[in-house]
ZAMARGU-4260 file (C-alpha; in steps of 0.2 Angstrom, whole numbers, plus 5000, padded with zeros to 4 digits):
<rodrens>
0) 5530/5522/5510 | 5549/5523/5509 | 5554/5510/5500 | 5573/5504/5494 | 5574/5493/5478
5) 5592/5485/5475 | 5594/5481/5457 | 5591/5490/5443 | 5587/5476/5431 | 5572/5471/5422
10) 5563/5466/5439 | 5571/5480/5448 | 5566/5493/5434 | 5548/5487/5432 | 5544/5488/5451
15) 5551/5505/5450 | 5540/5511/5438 | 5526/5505/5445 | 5529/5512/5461 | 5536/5527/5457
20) 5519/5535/5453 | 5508/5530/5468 | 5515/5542/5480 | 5530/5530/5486 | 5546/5540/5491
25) 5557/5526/5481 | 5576/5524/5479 | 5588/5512/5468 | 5602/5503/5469 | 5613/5498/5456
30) 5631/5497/5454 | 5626/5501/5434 | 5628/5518/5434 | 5618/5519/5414 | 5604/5508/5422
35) 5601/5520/5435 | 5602/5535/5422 | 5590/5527/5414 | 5578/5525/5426 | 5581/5543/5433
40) 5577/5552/5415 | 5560/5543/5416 | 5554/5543/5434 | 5553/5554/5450 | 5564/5543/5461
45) 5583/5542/5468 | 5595/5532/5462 | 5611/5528/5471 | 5624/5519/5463 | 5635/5508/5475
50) 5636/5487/5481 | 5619/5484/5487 | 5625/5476/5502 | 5639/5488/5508 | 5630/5496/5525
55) 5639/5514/5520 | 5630/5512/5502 | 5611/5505/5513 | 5614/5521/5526 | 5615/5531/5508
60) 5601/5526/5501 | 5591/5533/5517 | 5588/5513/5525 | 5588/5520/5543 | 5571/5524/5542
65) 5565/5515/5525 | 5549/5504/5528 | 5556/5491/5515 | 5569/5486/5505 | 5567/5474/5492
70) 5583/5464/5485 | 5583/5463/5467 | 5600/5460/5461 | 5606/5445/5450 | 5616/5438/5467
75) 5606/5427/5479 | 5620/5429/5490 | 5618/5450/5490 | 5601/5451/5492 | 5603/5439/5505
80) 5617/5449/5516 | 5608/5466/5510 | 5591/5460/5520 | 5603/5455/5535 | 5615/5469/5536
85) 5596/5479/5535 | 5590/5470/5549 | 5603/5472/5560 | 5609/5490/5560 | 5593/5499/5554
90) 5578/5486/5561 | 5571/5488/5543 | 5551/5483/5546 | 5550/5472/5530 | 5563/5465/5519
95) 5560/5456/5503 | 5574/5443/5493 | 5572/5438/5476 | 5583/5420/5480 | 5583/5408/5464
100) 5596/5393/5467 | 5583/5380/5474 | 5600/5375/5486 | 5592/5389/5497 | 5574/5387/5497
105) 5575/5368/5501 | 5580/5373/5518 | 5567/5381/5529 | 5576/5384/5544 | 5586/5396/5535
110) 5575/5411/5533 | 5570/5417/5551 | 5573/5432/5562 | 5586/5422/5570 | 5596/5416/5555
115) 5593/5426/5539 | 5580/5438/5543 | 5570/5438/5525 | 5551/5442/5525 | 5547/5437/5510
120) 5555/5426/5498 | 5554/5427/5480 | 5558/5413/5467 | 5554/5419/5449 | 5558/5403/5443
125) 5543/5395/5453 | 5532/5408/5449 | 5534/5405/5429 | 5532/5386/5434 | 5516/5388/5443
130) 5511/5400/5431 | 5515/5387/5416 | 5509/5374/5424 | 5490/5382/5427 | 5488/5387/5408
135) 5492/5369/5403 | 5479/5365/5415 | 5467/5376/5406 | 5470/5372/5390 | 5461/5387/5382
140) 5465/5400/5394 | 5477/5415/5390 | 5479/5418/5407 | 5476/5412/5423 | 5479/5417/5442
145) 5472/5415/5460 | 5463/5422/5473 | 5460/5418/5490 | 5472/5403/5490 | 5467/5396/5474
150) 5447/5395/5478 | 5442/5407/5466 | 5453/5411/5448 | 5453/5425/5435 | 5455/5417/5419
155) 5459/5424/5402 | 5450/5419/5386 | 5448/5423/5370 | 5432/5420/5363 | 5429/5411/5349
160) 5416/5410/5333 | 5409/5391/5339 | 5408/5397/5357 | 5389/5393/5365 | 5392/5411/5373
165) 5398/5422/5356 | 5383/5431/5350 | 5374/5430/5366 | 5369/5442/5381 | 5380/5440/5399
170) 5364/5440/5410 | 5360/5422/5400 | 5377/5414/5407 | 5367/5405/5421 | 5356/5397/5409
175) 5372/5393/5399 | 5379/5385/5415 | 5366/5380/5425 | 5373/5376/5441 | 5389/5388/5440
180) 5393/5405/5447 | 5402/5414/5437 | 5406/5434/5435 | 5414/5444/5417 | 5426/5455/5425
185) 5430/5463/5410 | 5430/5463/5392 | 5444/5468/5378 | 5439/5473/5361 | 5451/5475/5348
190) 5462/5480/5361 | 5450/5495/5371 | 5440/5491/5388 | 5421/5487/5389 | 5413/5487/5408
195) 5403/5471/5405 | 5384/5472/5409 | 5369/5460/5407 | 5366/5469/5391 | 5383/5465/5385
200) 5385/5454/5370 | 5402/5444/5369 | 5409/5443/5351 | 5419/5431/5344 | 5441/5438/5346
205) 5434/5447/5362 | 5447/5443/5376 | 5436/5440/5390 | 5443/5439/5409 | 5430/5431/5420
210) 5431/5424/5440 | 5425/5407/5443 | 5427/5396/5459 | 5443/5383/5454 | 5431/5366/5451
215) 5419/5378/5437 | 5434/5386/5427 | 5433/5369/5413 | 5415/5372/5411 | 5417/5392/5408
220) 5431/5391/5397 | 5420/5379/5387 | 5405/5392/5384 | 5417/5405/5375 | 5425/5396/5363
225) 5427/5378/5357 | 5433/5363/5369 | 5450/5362/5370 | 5459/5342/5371 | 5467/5340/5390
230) 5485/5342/5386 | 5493/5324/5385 | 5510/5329/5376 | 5523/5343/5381 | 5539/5348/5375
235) 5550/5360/5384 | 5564/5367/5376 | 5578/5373/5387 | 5583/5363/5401 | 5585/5375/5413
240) 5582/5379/5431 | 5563/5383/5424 | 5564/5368/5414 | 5568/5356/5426 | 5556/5363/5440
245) 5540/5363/5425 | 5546/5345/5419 | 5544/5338/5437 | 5528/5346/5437 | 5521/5339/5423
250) 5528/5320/5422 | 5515/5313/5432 | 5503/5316/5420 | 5510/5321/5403 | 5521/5315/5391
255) 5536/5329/5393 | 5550/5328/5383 | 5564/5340/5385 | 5578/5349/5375 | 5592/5353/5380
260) 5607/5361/5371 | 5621/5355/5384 | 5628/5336/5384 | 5631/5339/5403 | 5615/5348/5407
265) 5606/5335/5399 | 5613/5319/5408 | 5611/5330/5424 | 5592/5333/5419 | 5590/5313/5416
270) 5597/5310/5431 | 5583/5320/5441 | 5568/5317/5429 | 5561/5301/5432 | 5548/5300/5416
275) 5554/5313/5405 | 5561/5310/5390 | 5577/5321/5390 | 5585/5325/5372 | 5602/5333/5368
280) 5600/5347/5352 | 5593/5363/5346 | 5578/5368/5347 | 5576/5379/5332 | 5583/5362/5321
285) 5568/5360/5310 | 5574/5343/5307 | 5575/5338/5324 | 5557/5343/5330 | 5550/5331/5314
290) 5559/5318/5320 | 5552/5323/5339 | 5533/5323/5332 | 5532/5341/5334 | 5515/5341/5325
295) 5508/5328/5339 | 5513/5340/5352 | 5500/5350/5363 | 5510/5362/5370 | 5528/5369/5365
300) 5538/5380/5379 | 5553/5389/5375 | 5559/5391/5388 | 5580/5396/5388 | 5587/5411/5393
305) 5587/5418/5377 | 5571/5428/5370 | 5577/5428/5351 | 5579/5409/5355 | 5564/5405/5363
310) 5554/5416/5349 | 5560/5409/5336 | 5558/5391/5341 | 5542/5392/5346 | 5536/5401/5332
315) 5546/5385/5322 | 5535/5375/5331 | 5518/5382/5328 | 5521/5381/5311 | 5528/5362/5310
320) 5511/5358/5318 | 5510/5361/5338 | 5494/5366/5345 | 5499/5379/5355 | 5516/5389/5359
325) 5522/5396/5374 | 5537/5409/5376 | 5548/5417/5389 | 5552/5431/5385 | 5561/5445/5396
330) 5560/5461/5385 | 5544/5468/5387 | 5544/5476/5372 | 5546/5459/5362 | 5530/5454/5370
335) 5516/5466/5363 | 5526/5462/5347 | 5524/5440/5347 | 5511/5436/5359 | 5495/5433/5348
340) 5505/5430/5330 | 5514/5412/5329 | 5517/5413/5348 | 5500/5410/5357 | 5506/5415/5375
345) 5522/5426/5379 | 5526/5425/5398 | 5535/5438/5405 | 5544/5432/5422 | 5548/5449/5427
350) 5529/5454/5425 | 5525/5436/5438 | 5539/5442/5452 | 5531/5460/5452 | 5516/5455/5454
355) 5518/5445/5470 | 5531/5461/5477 | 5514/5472/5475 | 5504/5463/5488 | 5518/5467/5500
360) 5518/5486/5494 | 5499/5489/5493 | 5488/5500/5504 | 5473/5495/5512 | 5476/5476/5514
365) 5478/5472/5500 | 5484/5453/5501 | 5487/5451/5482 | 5490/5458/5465 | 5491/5452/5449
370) 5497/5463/5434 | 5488/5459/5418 | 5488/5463/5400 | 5505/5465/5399 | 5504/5477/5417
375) 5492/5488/5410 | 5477/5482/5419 | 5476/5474/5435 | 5469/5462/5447 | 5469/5462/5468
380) 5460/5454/5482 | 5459/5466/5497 | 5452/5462/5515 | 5436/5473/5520 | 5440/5477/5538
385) 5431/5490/5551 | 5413/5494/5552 | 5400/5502/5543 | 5405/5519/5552 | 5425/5516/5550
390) 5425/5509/5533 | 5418/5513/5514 | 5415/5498/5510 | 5407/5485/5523 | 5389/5485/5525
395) 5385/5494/5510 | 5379/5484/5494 | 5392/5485/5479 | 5378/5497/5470 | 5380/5509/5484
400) 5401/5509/5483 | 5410/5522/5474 | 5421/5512/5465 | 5430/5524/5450 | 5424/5520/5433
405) 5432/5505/5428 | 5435/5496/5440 | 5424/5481/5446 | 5419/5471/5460 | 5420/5452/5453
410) 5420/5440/5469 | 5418/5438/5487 | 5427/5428/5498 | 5419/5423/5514 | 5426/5411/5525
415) 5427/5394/5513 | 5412/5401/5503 | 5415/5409/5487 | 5400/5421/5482 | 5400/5429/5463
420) 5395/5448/5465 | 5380/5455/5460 | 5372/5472/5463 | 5364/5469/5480 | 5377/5460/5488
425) 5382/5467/5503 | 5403/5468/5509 | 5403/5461/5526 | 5418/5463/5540 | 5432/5452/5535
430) 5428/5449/5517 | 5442/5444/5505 | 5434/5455/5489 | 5441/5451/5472 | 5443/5468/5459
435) 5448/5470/5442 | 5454/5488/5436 | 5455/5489/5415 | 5469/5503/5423 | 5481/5501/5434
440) 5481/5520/5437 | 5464/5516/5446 | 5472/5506/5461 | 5476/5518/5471 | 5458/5525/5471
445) 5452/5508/5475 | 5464/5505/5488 | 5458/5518/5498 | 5443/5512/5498 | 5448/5497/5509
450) 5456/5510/5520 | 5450/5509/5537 | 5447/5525/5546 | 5455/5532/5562 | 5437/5527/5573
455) 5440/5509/5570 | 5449/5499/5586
</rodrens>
């Protein structure tokens, strides 16, 4: 696939890389001529350096016969024009626009072929929102995303000595849980990958990813480590765009209060929140989160724009006394670094936007990704389409699919029913199958499996 990337920043540069090596003819845009250096020592890919909406500087890139262009930049308004001028001088098939200011998302009229011709719209800032909003929901969890439109989730889990489950076999879970399908997509020890079988014990700091359907997550979480308390009090530090969008989300049914460096920003964020306690000061002042009750606090999310900040605080935090603390942090680097020290959960937002660009850039229907572990494993659902003599997957039982080692089937989708998978299950036409690969490497293998072949009409 010929695909045109405009921006070279952190989202820009992470997409690259993980497109560069799947056989992807892939060219960059930045008018940072050291950024696109960069990115040229380390991967096989074209960089051109020019305004990513200059038609002479899309003609360069090679857009007149490109099969997608994604629009990066840190400008709504480029990537905006750059998916226009694309659609009407080189009929570009797809085009996808990172857009942030919630001034254009509000209207949906604007994004049609007949007014701005965008594809695909991506908001990091509700993706980091949504993605907040479900680990607060799951107490426990590390890690939390969905399948099939939220029927069925991969959750994230440490387990924990306590846990009903630690010390016990994975074939007993149904005893566990009568009641509840459930499937152990994978296991991480000390860091390194074990494919989970019946015979596999759990043990305790194990980080165990498992698929449930959405009403039975509670009850899985529960067998691996010791109930969690539903989160009753929140405080968000930086009132940001991000800020503003998770305090909304959570007033209804937490106490939230936020903090918020800027006397302006703050009167503006009091004006929009209706039950939020909005709080003008620093963060990082050890003084002001006793006075706050910071040892009361359930979760802590530092979430400014800056990843020094938003560390330090929240470690701050942890120590005064808050259950858990949650980090933005854009530096990847920083995050192997924090995550798992004072910091519970470091959330990358570049990691969430690349993950939903991916579902668009897959092979072999693949209607979503999520990158995990930091991008080094991965999660996708993709569609089983053909027939037994078209496809390599329907009508054969999982046992009889040659999946590459290390990679799993999880969970089937089919129709509104959600089916855990076990040995004999067979893929039927249609199928939304849910796989987890402890390598993203693997993918590809996987993703010509779902490949349909040239007999099928």
């Amino acid at each position: 696939m010929k695909i045109i990337i405009l921006g070279a920043g952190q989202v820009g540069a992470t997409l690259a890389d993980n497109l560069a090596g799947e056989a992807n003819d892939v060219t960059v845009v930045d008018t940072d001529n050291l950024l696109l250096q960069d990115l040229a020592d380390r991967l096989d890919i074209r960089t051109i350096q020019g305004y990513a909406s200059y038609p002479y500087v899309l003609r360069q890139a090679g857009a007149n016969d490109a099969d997608m262009i994604i629009a990066v930049t840190e400008s709504d308004e480029i990537n905006m024009v750059a998916c226009q001028i694309a659609y009407t001088l080189f009929h570009t098939p797809t085009k996808i626009a990172r857009v942030r200011a919630a001034g254009y998302l509000h209207e949906s009229d604007l994004f049609n072929q007949e007014a701005l011709p965008v594809d695909m719209l991506i908001s990091p800032e509700q993706l980091v929102t949504d993605y907040i909003r479900r680990l607060i929901q799951y107490p426990g969890a590390l890690q939390v995303v969905d399948f099939a439109d939220g029927r069925v989730r991969l959750v994230a889990v440490k387990a924990y000595y306590g846990g009903p489950l630690v010390g016990q076999e994975l074939r007993e879970i149904n005893e566990h849980i009568p009641g509840v399908e459930t499937r152990v997509a994978a296991i991480f020890r000390r860091g390194k990958p074990i494919i989970p079988e019946g015979a596999t014990v759990i043990e305790a700091e194990d980080e165990v990813f498992f698929l449930a359907a959405k009403p039975d997550i509670k009850k899985v979480i529960s067998e691996m480590r010791k109930s969690d308390k539903p989160v009753k009090r929140v405080m968000i530090a930086g009132g940001g765009n991000i800020g503003l969008r998770l305090a909304k989300a959570l007033e209804d049914f937490t106490q939230v209060k936020v903090i918020e460096r800027n006397r302006e920003r703050a009167r503006h964020l009091a004006e929009e929140l209706d039950k939020t306690v909005v709080l003008v000061g620093d963060a990082a002042s050890e003084n002001l989160l006793l006075e706050e009750n910071i040892e009361s606090v359930d979760v802590f999310c530092a979430i400014t724009n800056d990843d020094e900040a938003n560390i330090l605080s929240a470690m701050l935090a942890k120590q005064l006394g808050a259950s858990k603390a949650l980090a933005l942090i854009n530096r990847l680097a920083y995050v192997d670094l924090v995550e798992g020290s004072s910091v519970d959960i470091a959330i990358s937002p570049q990691q969430s936007t690349v993950s939903a660009l991916l579902a668009h850039v897959r092979r072999g229907d693949v209607v979503r990704v999520h990158n995990l572990r930091r991008g080094a494993a991965e999660a996708i659902e993709a569609v089983a389409h053909g027939d037994p003599q078209s496809s390599k997957v329907v009508g054969k039982a999982i046992e009889d699919i040659d999946l590459p080692k290390g990679a799993t089937i999880g969970a089937i989708v089919r129709g509104e029913q959600v089916l855990m998978a076990h040995h004999d299950t067979v893929i039927e036409p249609e199928d939304h199958v849910i796989l987890f690969m402890v390598n993203k490497k693997l993918t590809p293998e996987v993703e010509k499996l779902f490949q349909v072949g040239v007999t099928f009409l």
